[in-house]
C-alpha positions as protocol buffer text, in pm:
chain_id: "A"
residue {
  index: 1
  type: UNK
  ca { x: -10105 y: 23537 z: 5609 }
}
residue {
  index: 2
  type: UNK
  ca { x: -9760 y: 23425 z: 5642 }
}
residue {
  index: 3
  type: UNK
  ca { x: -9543 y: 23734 z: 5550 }
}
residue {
  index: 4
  type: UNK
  ca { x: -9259 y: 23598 z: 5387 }
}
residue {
  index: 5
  type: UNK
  ca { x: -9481 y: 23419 z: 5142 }
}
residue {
  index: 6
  type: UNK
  ca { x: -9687 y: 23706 z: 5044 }
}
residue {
  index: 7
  type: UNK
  ca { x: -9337 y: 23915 z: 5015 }
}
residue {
  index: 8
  type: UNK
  ca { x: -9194 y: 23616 z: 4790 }
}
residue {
  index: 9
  type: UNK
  ca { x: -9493 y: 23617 z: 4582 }
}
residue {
  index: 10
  type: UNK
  ca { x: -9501 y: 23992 z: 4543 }
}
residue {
  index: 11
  type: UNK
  ca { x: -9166 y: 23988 z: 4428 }
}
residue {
  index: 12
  type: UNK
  ca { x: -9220 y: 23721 z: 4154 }
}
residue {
  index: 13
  type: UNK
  ca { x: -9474 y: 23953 z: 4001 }
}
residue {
  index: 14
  type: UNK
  ca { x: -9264 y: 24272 z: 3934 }
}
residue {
  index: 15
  type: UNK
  ca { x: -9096 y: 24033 z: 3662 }
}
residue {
  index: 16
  type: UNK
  ca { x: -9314 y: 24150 z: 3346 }
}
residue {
  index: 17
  type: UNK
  ca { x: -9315 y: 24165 z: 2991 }
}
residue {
  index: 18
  type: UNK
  ca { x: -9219 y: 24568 z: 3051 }
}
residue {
  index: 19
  type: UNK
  ca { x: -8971 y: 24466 z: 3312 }
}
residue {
  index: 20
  type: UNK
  ca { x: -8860 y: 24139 z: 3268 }
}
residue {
  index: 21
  type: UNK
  ca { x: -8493 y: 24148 z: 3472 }
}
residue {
  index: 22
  type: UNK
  ca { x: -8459 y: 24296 z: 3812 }
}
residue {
  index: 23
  type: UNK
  ca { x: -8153 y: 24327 z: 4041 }
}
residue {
  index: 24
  type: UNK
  ca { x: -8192 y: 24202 z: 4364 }
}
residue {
  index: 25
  type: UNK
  ca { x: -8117 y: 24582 z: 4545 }
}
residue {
  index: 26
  type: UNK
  ca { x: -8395 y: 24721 z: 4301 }
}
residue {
  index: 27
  type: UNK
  ca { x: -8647 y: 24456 z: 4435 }
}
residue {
  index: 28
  type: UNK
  ca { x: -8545 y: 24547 z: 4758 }
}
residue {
  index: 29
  type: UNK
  ca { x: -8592 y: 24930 z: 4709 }
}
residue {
  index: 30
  type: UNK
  ca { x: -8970 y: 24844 z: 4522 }
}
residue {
  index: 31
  type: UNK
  ca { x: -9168 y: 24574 z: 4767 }
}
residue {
  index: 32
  type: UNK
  ca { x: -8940 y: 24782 z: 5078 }
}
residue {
  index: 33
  type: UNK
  ca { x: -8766 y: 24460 z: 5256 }
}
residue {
  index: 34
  type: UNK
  ca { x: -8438 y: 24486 z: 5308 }
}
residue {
  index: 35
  type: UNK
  ca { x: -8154 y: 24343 z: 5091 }
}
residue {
  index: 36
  type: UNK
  ca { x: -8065 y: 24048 z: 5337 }
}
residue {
  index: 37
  type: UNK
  ca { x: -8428 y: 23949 z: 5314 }
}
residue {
  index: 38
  type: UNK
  ca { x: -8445 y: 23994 z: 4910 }
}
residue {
  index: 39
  type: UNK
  ca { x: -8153 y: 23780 z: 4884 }
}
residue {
  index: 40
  type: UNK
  ca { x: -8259 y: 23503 z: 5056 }
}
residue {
  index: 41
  type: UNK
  ca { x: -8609 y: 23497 z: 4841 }
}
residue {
  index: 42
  type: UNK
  ca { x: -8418 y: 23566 z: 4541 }
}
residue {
  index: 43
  type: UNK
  ca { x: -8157 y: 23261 z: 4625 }
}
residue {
  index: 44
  type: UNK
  ca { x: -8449 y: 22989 z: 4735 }
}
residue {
  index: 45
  type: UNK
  ca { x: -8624 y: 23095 z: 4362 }
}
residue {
  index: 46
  type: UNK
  ca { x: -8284 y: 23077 z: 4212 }
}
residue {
  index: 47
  type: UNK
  ca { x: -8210 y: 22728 z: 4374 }
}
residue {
  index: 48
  type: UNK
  ca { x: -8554 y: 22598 z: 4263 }
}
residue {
  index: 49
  type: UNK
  ca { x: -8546 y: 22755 z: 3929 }
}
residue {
  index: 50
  type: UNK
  ca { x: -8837 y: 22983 z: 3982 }
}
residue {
  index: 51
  type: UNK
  ca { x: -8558 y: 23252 z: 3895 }
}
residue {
  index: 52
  type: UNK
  ca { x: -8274 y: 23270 z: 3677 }
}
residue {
  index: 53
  type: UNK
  ca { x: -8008 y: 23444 z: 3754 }
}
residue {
  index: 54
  type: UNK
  ca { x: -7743 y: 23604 z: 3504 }
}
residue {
  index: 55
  type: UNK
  ca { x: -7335 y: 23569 z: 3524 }
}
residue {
  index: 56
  type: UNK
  ca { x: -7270 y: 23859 z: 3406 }
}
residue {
  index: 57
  type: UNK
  ca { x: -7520 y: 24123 z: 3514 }
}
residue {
  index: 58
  type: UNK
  ca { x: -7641 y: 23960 z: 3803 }
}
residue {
  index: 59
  type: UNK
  ca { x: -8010 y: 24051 z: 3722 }
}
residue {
  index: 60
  type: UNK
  ca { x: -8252 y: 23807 z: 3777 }
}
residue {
  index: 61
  type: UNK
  ca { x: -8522 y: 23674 z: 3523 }
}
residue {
  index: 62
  type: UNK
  ca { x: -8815 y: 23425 z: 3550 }
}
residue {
  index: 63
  type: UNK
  ca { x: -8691 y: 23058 z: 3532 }
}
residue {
  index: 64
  type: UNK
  ca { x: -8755 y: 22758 z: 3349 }
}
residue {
  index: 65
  type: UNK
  ca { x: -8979 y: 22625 z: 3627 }
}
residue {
  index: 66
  type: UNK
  ca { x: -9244 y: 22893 z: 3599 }
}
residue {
  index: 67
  type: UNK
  ca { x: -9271 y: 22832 z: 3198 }
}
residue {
  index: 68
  type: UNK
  ca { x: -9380 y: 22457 z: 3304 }
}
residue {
  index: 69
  type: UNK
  ca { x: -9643 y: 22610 z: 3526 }
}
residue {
  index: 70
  type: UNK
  ca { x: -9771 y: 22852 z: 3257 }
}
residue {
  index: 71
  type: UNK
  ca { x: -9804 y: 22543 z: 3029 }
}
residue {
  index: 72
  type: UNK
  ca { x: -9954 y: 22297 z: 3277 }
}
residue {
  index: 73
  type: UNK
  ca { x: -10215 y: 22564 z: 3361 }
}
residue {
  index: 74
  type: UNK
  ca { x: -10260 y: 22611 z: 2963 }
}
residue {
  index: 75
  type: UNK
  ca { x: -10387 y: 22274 z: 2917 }
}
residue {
  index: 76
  type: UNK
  ca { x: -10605 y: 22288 z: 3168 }
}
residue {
  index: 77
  type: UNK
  ca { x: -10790 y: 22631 z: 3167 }
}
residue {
  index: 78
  type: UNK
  ca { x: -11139 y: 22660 z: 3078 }
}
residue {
  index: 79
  type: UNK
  ca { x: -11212 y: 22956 z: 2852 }
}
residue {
  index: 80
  type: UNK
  ca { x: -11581 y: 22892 z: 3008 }
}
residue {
  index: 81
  type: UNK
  ca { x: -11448 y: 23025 z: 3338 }
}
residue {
  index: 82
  type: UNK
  ca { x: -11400 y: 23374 z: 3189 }
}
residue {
  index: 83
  type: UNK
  ca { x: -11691 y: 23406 z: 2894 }
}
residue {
  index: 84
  type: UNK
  ca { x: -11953 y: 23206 z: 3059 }
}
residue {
  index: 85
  type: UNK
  ca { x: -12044 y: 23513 z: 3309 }
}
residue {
  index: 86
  type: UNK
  ca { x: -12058 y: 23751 z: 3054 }
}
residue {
  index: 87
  type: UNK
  ca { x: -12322 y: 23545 z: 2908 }
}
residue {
  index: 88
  type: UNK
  ca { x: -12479 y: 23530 z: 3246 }
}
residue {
  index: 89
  type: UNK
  ca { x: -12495 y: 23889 z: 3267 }
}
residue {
  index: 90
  type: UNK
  ca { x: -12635 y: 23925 z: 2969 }
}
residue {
  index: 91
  type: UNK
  ca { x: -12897 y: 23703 z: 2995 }
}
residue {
  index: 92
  type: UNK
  ca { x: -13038 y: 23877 z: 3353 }
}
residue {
  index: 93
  type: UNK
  ca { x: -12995 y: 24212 z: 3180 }
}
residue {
  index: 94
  type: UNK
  ca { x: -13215 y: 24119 z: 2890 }
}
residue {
  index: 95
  type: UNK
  ca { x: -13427 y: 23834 z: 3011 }
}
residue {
  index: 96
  type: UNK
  ca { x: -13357 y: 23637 z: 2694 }
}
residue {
  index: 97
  type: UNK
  ca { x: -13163 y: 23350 z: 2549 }
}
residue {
  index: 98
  type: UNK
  ca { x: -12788 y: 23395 z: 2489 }
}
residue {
  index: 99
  type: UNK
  ca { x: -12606 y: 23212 z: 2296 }
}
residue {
  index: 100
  type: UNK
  ca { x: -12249 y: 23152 z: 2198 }
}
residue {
  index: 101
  type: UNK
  ca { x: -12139 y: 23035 z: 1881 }
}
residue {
  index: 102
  type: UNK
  ca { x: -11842 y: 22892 z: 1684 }
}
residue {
  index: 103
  type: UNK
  ca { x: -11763 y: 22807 z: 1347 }
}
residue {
  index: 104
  type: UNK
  ca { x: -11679 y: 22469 z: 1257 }
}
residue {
  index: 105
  type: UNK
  ca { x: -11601 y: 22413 z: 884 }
}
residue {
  index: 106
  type: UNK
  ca { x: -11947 y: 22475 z: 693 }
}
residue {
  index: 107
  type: UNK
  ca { x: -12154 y: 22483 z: 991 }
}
residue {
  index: 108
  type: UNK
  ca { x: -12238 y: 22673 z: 1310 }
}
residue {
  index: 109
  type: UNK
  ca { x: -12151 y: 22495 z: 1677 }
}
residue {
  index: 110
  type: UNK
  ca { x: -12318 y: 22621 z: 1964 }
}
residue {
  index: 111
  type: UNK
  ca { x: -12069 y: 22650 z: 2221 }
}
residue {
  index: 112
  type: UNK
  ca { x: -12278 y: 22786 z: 2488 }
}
residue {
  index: 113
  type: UNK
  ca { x: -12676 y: 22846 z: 2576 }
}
residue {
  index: 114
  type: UNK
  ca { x: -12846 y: 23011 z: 2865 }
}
residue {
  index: 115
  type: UNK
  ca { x: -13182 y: 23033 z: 2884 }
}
residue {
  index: 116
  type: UNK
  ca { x: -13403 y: 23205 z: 3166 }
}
residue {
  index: 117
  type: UNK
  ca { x: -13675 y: 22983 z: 3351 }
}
residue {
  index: 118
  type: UNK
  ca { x: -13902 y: 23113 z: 3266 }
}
residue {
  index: 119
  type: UNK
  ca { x: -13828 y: 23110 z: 2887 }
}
residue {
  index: 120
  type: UNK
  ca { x: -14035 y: 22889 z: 2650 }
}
residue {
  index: 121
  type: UNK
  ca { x: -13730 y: 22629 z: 2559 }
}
residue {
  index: 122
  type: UNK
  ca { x: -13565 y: 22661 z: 2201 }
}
residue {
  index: 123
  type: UNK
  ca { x: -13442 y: 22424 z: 2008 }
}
residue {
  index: 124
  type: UNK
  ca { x: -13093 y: 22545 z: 2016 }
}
residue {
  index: 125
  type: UNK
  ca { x: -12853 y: 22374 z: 2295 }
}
residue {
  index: 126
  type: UNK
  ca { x: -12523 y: 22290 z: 2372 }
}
residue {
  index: 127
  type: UNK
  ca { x: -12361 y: 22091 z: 2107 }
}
residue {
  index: 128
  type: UNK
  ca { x: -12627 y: 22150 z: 1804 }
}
residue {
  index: 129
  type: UNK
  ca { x: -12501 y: 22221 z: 1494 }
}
residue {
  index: 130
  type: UNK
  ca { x: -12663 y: 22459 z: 1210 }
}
residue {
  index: 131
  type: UNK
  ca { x: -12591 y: 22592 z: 842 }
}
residue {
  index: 132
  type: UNK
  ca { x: -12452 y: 22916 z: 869 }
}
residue {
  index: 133
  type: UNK
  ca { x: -12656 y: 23043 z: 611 }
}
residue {
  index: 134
  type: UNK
  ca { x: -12951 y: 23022 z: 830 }
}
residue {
  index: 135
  type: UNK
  ca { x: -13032 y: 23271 z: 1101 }
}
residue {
  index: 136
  type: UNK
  ca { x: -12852 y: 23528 z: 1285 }
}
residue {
  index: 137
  type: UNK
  ca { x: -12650 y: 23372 z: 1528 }
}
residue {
  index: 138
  type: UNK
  ca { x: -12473 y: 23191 z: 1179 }
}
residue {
  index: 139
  type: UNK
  ca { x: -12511 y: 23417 z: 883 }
}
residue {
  index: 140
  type: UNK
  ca { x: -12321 y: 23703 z: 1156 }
}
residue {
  index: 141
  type: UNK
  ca { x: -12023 y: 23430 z: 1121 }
}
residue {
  index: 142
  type: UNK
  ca { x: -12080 y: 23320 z: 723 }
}
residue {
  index: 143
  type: UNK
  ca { x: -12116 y: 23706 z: 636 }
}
residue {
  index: 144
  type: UNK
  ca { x: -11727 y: 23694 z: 767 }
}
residue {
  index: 145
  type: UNK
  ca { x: -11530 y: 23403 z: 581 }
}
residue {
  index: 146
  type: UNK
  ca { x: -11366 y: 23384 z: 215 }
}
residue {
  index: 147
  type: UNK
  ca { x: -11575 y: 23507 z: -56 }
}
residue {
  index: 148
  type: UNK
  ca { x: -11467 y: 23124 z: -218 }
}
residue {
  index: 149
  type: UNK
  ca { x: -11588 y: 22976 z: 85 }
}
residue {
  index: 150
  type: UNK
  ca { x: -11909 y: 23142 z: 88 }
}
residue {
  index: 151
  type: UNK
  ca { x: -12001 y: 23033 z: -267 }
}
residue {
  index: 152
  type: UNK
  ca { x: -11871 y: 22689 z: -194 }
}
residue {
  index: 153
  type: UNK
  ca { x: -12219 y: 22651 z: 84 }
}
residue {
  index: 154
  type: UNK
  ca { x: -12445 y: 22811 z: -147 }
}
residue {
  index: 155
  type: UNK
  ca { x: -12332 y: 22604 z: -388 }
}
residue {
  index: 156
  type: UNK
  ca { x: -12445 y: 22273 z: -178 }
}
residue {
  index: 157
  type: UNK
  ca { x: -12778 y: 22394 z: -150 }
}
residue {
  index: 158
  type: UNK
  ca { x: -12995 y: 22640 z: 62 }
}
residue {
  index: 159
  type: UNK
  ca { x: -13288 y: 22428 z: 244 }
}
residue {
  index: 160
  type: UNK
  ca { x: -13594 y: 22599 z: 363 }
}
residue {
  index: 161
  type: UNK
  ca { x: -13675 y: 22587 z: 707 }
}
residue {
  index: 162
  type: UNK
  ca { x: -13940 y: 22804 z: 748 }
}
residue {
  index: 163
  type: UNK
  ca { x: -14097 y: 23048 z: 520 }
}
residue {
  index: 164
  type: UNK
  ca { x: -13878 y: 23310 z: 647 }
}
residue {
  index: 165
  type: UNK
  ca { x: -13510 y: 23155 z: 563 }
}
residue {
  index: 166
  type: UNK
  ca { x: -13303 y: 23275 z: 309 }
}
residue {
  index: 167
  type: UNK
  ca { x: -13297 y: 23059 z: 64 }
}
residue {
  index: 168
  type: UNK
  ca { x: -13211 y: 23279 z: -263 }
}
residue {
  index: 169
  type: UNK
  ca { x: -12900 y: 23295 z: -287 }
}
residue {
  index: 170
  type: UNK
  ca { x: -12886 y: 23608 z: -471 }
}
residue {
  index: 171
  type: UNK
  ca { x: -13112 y: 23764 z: -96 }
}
residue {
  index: 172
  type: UNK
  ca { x: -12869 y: 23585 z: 78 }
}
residue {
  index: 173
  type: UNK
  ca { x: -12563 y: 23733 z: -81 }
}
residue {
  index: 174
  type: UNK
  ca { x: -12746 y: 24072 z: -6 }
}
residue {
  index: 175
  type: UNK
  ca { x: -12784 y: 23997 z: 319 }
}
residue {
  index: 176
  type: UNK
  ca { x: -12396 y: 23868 z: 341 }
}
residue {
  index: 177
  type: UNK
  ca { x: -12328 y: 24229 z: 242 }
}
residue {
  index: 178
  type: UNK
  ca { x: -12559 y: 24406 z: 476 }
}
residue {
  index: 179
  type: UNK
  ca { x: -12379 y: 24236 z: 768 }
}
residue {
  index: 180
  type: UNK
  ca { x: -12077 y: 24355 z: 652 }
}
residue {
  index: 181
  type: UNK
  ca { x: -12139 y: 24738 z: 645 }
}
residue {
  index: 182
  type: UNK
  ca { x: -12359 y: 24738 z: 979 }
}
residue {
  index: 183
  type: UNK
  ca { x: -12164 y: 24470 z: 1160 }
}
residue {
  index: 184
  type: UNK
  ca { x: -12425 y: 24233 z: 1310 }
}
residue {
  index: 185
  type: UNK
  ca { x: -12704 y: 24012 z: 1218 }
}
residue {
  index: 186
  type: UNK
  ca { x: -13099 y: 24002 z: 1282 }
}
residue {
  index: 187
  type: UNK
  ca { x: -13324 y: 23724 z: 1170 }
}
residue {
  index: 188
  type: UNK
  ca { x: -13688 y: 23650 z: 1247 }
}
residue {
  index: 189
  type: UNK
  ca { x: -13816 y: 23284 z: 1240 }
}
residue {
  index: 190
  type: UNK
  ca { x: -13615 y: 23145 z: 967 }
}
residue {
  index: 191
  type: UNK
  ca { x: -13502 y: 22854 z: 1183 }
}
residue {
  index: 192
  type: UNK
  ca { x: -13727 y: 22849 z: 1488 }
}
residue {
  index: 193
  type: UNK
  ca { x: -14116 y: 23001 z: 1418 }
}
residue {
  index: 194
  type: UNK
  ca { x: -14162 y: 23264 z: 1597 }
}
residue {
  index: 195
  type: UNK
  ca { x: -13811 y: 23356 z: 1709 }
}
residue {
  index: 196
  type: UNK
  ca { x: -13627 y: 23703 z: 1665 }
}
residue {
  index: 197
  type: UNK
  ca { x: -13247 y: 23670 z: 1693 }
}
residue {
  index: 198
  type: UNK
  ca { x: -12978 y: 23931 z: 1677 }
}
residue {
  index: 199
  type: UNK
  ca { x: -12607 y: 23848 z: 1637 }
}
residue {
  index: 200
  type: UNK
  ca { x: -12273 y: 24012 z: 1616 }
}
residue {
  index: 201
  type: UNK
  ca { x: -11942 y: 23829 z: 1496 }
}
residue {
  index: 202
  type: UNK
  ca { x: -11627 y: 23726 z: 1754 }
}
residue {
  index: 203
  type: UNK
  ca { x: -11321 y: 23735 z: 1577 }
}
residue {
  index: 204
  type: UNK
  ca { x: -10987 y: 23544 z: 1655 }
}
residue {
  index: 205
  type: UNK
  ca { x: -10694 y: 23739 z: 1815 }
}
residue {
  index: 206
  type: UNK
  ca { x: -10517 y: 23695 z: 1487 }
}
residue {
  index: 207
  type: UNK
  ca { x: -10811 y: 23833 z: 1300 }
}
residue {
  index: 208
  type: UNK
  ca { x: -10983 y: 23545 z: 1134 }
}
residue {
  index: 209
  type: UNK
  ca { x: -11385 y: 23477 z: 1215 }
}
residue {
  index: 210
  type: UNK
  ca { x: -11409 y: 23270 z: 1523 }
}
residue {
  index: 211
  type: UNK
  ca { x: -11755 y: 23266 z: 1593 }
}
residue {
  index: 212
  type: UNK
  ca { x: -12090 y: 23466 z: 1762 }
}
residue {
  index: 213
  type: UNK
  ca { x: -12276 y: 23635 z: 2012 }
}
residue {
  index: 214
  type: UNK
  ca { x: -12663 y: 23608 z: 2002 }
}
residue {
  index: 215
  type: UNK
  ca { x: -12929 y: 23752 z: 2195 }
}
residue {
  index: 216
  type: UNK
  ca { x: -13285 y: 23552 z: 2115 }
}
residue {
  index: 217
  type: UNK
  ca { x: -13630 y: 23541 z: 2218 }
}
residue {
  index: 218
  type: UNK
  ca { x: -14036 y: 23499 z: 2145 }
}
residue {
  index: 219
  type: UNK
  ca { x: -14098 y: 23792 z: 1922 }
}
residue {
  index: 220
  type: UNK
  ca { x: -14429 y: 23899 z: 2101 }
}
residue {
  index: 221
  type: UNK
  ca { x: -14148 y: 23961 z: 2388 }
}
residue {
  index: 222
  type: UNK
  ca { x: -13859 y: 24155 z: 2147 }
}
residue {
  index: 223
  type: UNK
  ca { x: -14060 y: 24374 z: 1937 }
}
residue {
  index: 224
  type: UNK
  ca { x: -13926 y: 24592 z: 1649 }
}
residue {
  index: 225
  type: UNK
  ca { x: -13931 y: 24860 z: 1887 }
}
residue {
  index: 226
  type: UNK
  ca { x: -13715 y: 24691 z: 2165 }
}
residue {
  index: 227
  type: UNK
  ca { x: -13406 y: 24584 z: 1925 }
}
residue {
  index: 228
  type: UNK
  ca { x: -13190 y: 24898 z: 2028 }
}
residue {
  index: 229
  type: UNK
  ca { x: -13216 y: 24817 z: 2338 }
}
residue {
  index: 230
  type: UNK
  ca { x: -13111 y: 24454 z: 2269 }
}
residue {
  index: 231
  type: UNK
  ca { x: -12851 y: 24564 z: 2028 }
}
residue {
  index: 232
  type: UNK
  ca { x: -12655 y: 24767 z: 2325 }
}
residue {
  index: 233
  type: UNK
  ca { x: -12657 y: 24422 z: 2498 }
}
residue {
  index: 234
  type: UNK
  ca { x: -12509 y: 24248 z: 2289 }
}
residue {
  index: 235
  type: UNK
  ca { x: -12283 y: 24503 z: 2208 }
}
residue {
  index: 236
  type: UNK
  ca { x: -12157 y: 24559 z: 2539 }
}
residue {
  index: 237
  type: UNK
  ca { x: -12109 y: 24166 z: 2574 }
}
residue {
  index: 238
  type: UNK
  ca { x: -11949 y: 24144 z: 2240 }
}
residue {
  index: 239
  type: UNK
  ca { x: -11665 y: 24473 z: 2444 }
}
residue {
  index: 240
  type: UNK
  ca { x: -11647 y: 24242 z: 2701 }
}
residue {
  index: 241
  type: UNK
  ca { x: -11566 y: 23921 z: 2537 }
}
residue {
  index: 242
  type: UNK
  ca { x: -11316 y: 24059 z: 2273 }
}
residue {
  index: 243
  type: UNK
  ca { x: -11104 y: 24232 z: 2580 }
}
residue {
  index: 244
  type: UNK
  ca { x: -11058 y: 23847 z: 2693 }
}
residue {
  index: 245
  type: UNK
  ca { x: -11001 y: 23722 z: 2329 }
}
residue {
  index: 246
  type: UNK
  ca { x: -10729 y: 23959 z: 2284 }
}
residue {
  index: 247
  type: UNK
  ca { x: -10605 y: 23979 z: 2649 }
}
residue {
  index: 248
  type: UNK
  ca { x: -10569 y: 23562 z: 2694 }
}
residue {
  index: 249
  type: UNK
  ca { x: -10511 y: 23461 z: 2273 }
}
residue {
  index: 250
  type: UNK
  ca { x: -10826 y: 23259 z: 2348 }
}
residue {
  index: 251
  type: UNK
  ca { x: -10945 y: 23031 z: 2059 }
}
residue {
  index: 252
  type: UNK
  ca { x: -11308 y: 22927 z: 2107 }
}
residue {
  index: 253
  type: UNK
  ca { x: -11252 y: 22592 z: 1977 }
}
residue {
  index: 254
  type: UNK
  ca { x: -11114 y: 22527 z: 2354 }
}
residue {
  index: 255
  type: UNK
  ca { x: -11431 y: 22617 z: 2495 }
}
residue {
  index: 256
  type: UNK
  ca { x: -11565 y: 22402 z: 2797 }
}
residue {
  index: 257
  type: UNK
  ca { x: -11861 y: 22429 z: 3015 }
}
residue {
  index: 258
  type: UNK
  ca { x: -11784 y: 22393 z: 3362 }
}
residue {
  index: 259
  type: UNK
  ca { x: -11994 y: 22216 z: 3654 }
}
């Protein structure tokens, strides 16, 4: 490890939203290098506008060069790299299909699927597209928007898929409000036969309804019985997931799967 570097780099990170100026004997007294050795750092960062440095206090902030960093690595982050093990860890933990969801005008997108090997194959996948009315993983989402908005898709129509979808829309305006007061979703083979799905709702770190999180499998596999222990699954990933939402402003609409 060359020392100067990691020293340098060190430094650079005491400038935070808490502490965003420094002087350059304070960073000396914190990383303990002496001055001569701070002001050199502090003078290359300064030269190469890593650093600003002010006239009249003589603190240092971060520099112009750093912001054009922050956006180049913007535009190129994958919000995969950070959700995508959460859904992997999920999926080991309960041996069953996750999925991750968005919403995308009137419909459900799925963002995201994992499915164990040994799992008969679904026919949800990357890129598919569903009404939110139907099923968990979408009604978790619908249950969420505008009351205008809701009225607006049960105005174009509620298909039947199976004998098990919603397609009242008085039971499905029920079922809207049930959502609501428990805050997540269960369905049982209204889109797939033979498939029990449970869902909670991801919002946007501004508030709005962003997408889902769905746990799904055969139901001779998740009983009645077993939901709880589904539910604290997808609970836990939901913790998980929201902590990055809110930590990194992420907007699932960015989502990519990486190789």
């Amino acid at each position: 490890m060359l020392k100067t570097l990691d020293q340098s780099l060190k430094l650079l990170q005491l400038f935070t939203k808490d502490k965003p100026e420094w002087g350059a004997r304070e960073l000396a007294k914190e990383i303990g290098v002496n001055h001569a050795n701070v002001f050199r750092m502090l003078s290359t960062f300064e030269a190469n506008r890593y650093l600003e440095k002010d006239p009249v206090t003589k603190k240092y902030s971060l520099g112009i060069r750093l912001w054009e960093l922050g956006l180049t690595m913007r535009e190129s982050f994958h919000v995969s790299r950070l959700i995508h093990p959460i859904l992997e860890s999920m999926m080991e933990e309960s041996g069953e299909s996750i999925f991750l969801t968005c919403l995308d005008g009137d419909e459900g997108l799925t963002l995201d699927a994992l499915e164990p090997d040994n799992v008969v194959k679904f026919s949800v996948s990357v890129g598919s597209r569903c009404p939110l009315f139907v099923g968990a993983s979408y009604r978790s989402i619908m249950a969420y928007l505008p009351q205008e908005h809701i009225e607006r898709i049960i105005q174009q129509g509620l298909k039947q898929y199976t004998k098990n979808t919603i397609a009242d829309p008085d039971q499905l305006r029920a079922e809207l409000a049930h959502i609501l007061e428990v805050g997540w979703a269960r369905s049982s083979g209204e889109y797939t036969p033979d498939v029990l799905a449970i869902a909670c709702p991801l919002f946007h770190y501004e508030g709005h309804i962003m997408g889902s999180l769905t746990i799904s499998g055969p139901q001779y596999r998740m009983p009645e019985e077993s939901v709880e222990k589904y539910y604290d699954i997808l609970m836990r990933g939901k913790e998980q997931i929201d902590k990055i939402i809110t930590e990194y402003r992420v907007d699932l609409s960015r989502y990519y799967l990486f190789g």
